[in-house]
Z-matrix of the N, CA and C atoms (Angstrom, degrees):
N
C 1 1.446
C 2 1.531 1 107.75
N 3 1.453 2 116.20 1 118.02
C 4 1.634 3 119.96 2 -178.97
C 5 1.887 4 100.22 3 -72.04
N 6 1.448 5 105.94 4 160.28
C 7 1.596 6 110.62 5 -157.96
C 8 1.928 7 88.37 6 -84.31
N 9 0.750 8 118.16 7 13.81
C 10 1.927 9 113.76 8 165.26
C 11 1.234 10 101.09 9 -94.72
N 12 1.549 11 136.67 10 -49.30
C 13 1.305 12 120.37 11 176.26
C 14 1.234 13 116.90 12 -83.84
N 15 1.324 14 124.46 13 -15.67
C 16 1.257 15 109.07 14 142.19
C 17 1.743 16 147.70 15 -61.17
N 18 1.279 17 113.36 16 -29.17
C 19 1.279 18 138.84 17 175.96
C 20 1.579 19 100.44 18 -56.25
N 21 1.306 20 113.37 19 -64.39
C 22 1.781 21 138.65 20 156.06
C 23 1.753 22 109.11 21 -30.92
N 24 0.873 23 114.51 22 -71.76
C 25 1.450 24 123.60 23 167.86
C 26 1.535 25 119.10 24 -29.76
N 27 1.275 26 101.19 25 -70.54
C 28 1.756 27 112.19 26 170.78
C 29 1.720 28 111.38 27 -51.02
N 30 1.340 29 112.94 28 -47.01
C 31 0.998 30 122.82 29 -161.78
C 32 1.581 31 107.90 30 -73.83
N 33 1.554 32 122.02 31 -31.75
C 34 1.242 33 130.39 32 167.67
C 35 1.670 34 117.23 33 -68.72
N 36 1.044 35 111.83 34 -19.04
C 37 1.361 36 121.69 35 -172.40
C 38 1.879 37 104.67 36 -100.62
N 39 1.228 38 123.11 37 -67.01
C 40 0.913 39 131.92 38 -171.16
C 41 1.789 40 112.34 39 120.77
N 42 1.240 41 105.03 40 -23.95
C 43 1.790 42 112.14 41 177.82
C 44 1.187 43 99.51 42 -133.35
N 45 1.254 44 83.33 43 132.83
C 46 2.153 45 96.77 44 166.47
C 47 1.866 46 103.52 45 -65.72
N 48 1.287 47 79.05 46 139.60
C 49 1.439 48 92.11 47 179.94
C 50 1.664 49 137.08 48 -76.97
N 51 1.630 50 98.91 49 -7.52
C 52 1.477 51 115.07 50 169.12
C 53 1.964 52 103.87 51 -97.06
N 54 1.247 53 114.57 52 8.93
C 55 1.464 54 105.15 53 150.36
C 56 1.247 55 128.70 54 -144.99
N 57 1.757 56 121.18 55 -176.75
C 58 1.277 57 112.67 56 -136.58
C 59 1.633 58 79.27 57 -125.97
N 60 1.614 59 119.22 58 152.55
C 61 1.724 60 114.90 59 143.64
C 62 1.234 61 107.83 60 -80.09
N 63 1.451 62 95.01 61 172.87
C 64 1.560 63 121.76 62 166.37
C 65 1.500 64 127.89 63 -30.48
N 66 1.336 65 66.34 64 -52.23
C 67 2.160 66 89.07 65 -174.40
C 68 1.811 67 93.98 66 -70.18
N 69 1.400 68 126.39 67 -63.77
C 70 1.243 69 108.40 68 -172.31
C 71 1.179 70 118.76 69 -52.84
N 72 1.342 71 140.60 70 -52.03
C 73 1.340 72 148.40 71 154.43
C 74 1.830 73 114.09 72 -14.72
N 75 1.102 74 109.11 73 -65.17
C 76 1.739 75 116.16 74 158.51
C 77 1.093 76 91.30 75 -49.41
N 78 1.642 77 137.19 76 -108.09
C 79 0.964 78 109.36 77 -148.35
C 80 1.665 79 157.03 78 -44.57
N 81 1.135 80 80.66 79 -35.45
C 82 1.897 81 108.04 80 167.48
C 83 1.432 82 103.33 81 -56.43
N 84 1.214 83 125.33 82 -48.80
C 85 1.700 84 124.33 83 -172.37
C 86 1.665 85 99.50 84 -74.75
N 87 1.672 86 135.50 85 -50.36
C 88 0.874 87 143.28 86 149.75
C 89 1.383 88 126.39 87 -11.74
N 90 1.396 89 116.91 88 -94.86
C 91 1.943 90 117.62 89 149.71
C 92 1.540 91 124.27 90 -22.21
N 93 1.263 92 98.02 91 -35.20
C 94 1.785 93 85.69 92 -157.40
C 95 1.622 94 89.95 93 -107.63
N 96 1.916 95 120.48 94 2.30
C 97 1.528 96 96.13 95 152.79
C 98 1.481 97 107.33 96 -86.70
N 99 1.300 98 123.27 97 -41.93
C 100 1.819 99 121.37 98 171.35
C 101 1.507 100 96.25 99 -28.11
N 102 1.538 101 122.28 100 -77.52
C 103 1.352 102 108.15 101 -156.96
C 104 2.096 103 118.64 102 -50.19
N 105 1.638 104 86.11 103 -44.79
C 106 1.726 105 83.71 104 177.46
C 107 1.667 106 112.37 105 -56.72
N 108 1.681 107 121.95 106 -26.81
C 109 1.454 108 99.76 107 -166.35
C 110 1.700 109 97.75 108 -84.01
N 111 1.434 110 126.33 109 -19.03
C 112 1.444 111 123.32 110 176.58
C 113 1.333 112 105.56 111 -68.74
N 114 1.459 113 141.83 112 -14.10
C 115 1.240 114 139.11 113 165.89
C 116 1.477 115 107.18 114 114.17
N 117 1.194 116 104.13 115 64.45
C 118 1.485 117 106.79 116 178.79
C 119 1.455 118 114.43 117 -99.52
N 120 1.028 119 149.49 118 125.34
C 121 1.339 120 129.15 119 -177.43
C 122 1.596 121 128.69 120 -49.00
N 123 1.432 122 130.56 121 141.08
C 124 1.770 123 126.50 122 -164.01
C 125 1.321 124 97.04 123 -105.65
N 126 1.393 125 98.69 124 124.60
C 127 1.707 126 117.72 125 -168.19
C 128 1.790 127 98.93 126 -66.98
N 129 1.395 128 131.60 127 -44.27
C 130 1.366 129 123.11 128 -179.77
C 131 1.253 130 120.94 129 -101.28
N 132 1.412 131 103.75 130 -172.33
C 133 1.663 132 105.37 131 179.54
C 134 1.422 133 111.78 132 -71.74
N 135 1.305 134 128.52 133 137.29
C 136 1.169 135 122.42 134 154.92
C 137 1.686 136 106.10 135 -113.07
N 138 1.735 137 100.70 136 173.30
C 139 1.749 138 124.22 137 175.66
C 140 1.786 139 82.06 138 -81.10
N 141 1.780 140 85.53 139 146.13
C 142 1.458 141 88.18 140 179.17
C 143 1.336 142 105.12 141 -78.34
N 144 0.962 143 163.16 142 -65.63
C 145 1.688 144 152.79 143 156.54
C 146 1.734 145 120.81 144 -5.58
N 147 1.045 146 115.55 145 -17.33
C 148 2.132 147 125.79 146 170.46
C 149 0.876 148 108.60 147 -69.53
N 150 1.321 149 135.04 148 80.23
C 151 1.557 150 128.50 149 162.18
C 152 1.450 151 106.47 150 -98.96
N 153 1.354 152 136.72 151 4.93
C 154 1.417 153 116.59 152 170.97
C 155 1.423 154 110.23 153 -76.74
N 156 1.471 155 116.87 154 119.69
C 157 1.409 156 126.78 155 152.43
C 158 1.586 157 120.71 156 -3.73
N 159 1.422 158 106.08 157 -86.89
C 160 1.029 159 148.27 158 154.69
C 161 1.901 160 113.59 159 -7.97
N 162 0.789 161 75.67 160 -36.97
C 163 2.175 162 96.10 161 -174.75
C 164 1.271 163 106.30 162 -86.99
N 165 1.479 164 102.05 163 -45.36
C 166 1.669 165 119.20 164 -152.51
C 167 2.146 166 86.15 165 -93.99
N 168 1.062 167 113.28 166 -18.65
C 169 1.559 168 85.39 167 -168.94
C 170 2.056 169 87.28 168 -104.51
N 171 1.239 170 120.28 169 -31.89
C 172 1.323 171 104.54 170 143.31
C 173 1.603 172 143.69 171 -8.58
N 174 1.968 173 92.82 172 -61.88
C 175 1.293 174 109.25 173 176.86
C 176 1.471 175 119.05 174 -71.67
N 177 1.245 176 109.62 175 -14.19
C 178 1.820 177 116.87 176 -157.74
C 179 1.524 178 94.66 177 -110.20
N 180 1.199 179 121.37 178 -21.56
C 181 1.584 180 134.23 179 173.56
C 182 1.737 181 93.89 180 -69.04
N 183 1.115 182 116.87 181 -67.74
C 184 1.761 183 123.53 182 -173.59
C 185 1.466 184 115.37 183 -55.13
N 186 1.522 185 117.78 184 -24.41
C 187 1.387 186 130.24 185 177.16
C 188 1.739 187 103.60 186 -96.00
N 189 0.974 188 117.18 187 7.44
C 190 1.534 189 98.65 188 -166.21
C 191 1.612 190 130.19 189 45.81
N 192 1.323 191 106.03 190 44.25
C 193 1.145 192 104.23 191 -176.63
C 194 1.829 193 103.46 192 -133.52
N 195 1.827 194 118.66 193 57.80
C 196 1.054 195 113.39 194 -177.36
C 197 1.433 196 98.52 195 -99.94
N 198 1.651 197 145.00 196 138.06
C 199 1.190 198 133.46 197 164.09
C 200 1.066 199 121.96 198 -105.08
N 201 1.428 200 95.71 199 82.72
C 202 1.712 201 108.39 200 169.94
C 203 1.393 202 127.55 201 -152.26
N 204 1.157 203 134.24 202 178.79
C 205 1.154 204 124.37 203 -168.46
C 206 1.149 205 100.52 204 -130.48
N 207 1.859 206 116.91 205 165.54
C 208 0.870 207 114.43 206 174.15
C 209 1.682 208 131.20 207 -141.81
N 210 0.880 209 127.40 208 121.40
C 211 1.916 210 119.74 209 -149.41
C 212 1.674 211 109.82 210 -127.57
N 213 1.295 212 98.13 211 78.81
C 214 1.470 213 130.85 212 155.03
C 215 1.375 214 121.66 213 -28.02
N 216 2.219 215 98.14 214 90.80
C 217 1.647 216 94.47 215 177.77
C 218 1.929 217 137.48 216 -60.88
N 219 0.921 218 118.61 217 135.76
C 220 1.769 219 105.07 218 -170.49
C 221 1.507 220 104.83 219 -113.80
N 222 1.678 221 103.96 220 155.21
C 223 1.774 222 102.07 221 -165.29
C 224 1.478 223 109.13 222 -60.53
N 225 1.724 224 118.18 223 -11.00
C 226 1.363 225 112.60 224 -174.21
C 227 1.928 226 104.40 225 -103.00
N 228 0.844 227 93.54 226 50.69
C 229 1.628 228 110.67 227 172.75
C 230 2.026 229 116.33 228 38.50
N 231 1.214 230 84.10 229 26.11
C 232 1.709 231 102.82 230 168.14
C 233 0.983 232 105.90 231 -100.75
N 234 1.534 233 127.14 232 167.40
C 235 1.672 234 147.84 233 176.64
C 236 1.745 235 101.50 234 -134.49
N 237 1.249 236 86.97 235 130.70
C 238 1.428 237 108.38 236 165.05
C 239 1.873 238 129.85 237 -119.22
N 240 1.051 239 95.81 238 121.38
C 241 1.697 240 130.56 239 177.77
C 242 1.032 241 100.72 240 -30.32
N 243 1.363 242 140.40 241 97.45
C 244 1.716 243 128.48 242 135.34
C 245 1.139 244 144.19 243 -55.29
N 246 0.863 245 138.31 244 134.66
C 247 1.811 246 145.32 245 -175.23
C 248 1.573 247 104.92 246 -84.84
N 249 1.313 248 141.20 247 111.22
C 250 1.469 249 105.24 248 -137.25
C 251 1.790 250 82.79 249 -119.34
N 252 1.271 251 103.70 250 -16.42
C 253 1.722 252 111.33 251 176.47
C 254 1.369 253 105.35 252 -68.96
N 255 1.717 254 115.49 253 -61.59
C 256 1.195 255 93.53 254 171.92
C 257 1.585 256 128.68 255 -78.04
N 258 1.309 257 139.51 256 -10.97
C 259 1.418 258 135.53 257 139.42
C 260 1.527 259 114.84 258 -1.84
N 261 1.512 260 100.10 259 -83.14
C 262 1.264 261 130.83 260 -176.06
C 263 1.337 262 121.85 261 -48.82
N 264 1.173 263 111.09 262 -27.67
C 265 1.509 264 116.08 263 -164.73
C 266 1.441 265 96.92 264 -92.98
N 267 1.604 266 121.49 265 -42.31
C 268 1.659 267 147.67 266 -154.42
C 269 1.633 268 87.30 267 -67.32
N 270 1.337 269 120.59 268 -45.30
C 271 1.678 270 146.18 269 -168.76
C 272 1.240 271 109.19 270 -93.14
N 273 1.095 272 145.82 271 7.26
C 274 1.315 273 167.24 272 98.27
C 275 1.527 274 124.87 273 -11.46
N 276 1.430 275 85.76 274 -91.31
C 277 1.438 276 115.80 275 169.53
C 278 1.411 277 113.86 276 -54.85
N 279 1.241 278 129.95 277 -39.88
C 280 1.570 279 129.37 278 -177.68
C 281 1.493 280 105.19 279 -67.73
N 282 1.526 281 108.85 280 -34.96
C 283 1.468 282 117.13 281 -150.07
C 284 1.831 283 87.78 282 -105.49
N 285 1.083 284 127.24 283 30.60
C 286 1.626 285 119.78 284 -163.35
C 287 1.392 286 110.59 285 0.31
N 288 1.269 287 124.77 286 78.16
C 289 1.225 288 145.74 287 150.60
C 290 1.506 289 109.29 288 96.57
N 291 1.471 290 114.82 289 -12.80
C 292 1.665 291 93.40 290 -170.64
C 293 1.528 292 115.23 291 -115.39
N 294 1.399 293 114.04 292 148.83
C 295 1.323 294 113.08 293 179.41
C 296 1.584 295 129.39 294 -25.69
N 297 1.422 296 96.73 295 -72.07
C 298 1.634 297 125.47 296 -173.16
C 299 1.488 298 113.97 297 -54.05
């Protein structure tokens, strides 16, 4: 994609699409502790004593290792595709490493 249809892109949407808000960020960490406390399998290492959810989808947020996607409602009743690795990483990097 040349950076004019990209420029266009953002501009149709209102958010660039390689990052995330606040609110998605909560949510994404949110869901994916629900799924770990329903028994989802935990993508990294944990200390054997970490059983908070909450920590552990934290941890998998900081590793890039959340598996999920994410599809961004728009005022013209379309959804748009997130990249959620690079999201994450973009939100990372802004935030030098920490969630909050």
């Amino acid at each position: 994609m040349d950076k004019i249809s990209k420029d266009l892109d953002e501009k149709k949407s209102g958010w660039p699409k390689d990052r995330l808000t606040r609110f998605e960020v909560a949510r994404v960490i949110g869901a994916r502790a629900l799924q770990i406390s329903l028994g989802a399998p935990i993508l990294i290492k944990t200390e054997k004593n970490d059983f908070d959810p909450i920590n552990i989808a934290e941890s998998e947020f900081k590793e890039i290792k959340i598996p999920m996607t994410i599809k961004r409602p728009m005022p013209d009743n379309s959804t748009e595709t997130i990249d959620i690795k690079k999201s994450i990483k973009n939100w990372l990097e802004e935030k030098n490493g920490e969630i909050c």
